[in-house]
C-alpha positions as a Markdown table, in Angstrom:
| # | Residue | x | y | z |
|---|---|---|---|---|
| 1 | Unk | 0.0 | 0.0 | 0.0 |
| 2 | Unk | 1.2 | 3.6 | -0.8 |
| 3 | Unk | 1.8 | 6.2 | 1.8 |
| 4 | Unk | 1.0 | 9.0 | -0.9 |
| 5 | Unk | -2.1 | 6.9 | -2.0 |
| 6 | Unk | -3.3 | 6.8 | 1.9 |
| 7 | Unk | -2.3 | 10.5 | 2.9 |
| 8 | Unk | -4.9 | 12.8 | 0.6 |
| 9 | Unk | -7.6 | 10.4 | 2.3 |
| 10 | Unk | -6.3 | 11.6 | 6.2 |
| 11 | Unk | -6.0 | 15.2 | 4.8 |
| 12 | Unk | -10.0 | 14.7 | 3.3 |
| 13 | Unk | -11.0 | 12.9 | 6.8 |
| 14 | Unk | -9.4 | 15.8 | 8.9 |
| 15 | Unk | -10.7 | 18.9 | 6.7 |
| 16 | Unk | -14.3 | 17.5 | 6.5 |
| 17 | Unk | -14.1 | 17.8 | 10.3 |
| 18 | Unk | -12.8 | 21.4 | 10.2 |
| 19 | Unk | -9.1 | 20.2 | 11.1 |
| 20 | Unk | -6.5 | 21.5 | 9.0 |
| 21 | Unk | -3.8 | 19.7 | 6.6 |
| 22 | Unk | -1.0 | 21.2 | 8.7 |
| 23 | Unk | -2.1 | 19.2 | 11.6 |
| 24 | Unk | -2.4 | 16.2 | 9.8 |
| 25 | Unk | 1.6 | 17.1 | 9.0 |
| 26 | Unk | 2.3 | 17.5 | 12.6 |
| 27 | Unk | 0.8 | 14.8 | 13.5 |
| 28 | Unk | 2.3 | 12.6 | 11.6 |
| 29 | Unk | 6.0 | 14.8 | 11.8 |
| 30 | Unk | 5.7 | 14.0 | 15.6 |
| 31 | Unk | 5.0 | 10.2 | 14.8 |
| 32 | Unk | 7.7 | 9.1 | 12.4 |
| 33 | Unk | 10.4 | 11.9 | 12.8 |
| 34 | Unk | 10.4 | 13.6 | 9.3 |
| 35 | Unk | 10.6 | 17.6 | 8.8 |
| 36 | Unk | 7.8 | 18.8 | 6.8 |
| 37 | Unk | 10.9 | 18.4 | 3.3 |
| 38 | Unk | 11.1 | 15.0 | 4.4 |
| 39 | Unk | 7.6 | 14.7 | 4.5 |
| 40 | Unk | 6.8 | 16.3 | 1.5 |
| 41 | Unk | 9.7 | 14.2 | -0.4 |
| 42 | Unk | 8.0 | 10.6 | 1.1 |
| 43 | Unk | 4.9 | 11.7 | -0.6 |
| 44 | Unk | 6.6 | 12.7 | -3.9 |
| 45 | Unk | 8.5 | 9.5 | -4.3 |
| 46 | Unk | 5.4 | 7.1 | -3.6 |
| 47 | Unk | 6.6 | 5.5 | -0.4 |
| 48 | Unk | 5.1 | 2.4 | 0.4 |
| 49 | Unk | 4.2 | 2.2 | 4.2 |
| 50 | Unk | 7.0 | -0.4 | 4.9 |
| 51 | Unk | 9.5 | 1.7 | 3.5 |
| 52 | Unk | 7.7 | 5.2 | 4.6 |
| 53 | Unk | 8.4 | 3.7 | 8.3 |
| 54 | Unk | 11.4 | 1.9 | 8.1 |
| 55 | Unk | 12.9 | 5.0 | 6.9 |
| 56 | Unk | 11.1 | 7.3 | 9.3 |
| 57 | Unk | 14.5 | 9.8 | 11.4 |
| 58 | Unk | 13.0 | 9.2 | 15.0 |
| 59 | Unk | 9.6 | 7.1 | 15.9 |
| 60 | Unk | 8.5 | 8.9 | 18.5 |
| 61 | Unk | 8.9 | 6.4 | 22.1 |
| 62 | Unk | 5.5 | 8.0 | 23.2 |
| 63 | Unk | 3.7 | 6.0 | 20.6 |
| 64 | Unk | 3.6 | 3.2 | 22.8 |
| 65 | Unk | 0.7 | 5.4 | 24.4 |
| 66 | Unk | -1.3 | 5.2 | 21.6 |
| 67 | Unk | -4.3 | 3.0 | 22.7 |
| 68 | Unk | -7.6 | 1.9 | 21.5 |
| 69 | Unk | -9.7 | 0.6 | 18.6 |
| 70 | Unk | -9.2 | 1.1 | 15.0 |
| 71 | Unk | -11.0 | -0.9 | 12.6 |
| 72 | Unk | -12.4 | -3.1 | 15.6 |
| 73 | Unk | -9.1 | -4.1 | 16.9 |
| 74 | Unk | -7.4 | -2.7 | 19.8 |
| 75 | Unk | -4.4 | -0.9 | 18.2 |
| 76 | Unk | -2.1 | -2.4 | 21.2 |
| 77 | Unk | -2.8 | -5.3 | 20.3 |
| 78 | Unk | -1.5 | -5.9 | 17.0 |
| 79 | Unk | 1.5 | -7.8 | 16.9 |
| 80 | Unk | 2.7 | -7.1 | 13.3 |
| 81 | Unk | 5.1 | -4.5 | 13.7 |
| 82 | Unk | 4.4 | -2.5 | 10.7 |
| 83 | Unk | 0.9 | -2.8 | 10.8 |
| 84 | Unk | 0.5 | -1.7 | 14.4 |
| 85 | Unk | 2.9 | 1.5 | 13.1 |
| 86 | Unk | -0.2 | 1.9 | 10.6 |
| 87 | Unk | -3.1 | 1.3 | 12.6 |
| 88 | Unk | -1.2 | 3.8 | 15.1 |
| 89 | Unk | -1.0 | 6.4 | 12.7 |
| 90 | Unk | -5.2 | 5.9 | 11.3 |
| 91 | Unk | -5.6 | 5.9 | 15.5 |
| 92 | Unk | -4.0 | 9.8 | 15.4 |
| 93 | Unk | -5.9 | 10.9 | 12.6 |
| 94 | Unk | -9.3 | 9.7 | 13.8 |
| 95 | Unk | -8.7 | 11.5 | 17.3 |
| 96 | Unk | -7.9 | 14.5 | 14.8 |
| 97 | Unk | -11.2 | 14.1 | 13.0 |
| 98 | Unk | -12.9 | 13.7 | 16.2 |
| 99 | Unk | -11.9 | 17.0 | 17.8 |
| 100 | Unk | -9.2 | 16.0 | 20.4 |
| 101 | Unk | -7.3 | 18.8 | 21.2 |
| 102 | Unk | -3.4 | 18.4 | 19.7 |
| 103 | Unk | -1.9 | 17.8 | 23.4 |
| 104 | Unk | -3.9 | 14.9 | 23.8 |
| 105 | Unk | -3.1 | 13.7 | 19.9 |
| 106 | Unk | 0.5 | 14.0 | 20.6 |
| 107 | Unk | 0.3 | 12.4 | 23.8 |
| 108 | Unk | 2.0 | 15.0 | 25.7 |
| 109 | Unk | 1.6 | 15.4 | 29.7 |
């Protein structure tokens, strides 16, 4: 699966909930590790998912707090590496779409 195929449809799921594309960049900035460039450059070259996390700067050690259901099952419960990366990630976006305030998104104290 393609990370640039993927990405408009977190940016469309965000907007239609008034959110911005900027946060959507944060929030997934504050995941992986990339600067917005790197970002930007992931999406340009068509990234897979394996390869758009394997080749992520810095996963972010707070992930681990990322909790809850996605796609009825419980995102801390997936054992596949890369998938749980994944189902982390569609975790953030839906808390975006939801209205949690960024703090809380990014897990900070």
């Amino acid at each position: 699966m393609i990370f640039a195929d993927v990405y408009p449809l977190y940016v469309a799921k965000a907007e239609k909930k008034s959110r911005t594309q900027a946060e959507v960049d944060e929030v997934i900035r504050w995941l992986t590790g990339y600067s917005q460039a790197e970002l930007a450059g992931q999406i340009e070259q068509r990234k897979d998912f394996e390869t758009f996390f394997a080749e992520a700067p810095r996963l972010n050690p707070a992930r681990a707090l990322i909790t809850g259901m996605v796609c009825g099952v419980r995102v801390e419960a997936i054992e596949d590496p890369l998938m749980r990366e994944i189902r982390s990630l569609d975790k953030l976006i839906d808390e975006l779409a939801k209205g949690k305030a960024m703090e809380k998104i990014l897990r900070k104290e």
